[in-house]
N, C-alpha and C positions, 0 to 999 in steps of 0.2 A: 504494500500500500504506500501511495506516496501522497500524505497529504497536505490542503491545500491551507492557506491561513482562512482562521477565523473557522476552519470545520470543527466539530466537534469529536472526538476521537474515547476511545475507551482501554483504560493500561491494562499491559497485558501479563506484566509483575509488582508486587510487593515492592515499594521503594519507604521503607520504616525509617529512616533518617530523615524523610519528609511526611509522616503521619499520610501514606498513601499504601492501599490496598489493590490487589488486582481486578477490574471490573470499576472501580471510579473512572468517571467523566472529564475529560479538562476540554478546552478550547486549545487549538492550535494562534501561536500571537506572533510569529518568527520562526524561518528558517534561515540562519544565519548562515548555512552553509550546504555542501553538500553531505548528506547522511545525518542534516542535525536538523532538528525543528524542537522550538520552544513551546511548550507548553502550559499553559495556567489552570491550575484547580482550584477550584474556588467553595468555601462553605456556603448550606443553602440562607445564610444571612446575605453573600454578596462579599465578607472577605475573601481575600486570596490566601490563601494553604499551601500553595507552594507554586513555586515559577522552576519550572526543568528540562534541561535541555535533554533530548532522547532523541536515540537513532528511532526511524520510522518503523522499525520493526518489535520497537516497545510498545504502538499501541495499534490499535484496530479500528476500521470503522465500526458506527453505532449499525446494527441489527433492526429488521422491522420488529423481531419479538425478542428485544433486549427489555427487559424492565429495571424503572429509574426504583432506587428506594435512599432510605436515609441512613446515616450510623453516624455516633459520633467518633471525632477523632481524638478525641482523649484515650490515654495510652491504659491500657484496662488494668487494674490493681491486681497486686500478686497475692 
């Protein structure tokens, strides 16, 4: 997949040093390069949770029977 700015995109691993899961959402905002596109995930407040740059083969397009849900990103107590 090679995507385009401003698509909406879905990860396709666990990135924990940015409170990101596989199956979150971001927006595409920059491809700075070749093999790099920026990405933003954003809480459903409208803050940003993390700005990351990933090769295109970290995330996927959105599905017609992908379903959106909600989790928090607080780190879960041990």
């Amino acid at each position: 997949m090679t995507p385009n700015l401003l698509d909406v995109v879905v990860l396709n691993c666990d990135l924990p040093a940015h409170g990101l899961r596989r199956g979150d959402l971001g927006a595409v905002v920059d491809a700075p390069g070749p093999g790099a596109i920026v990405v933003e995930f954003v809480a459903a407040s409208g803050r940003t949770q993390a700005l990351v740059t990933l090769a295109p083969a970290d995330v996927r397009a959105v599905a017609d029977d992908d379903l959106v849900a909600v989790r928090s990103a607080a780190p879960k107590a041990s």
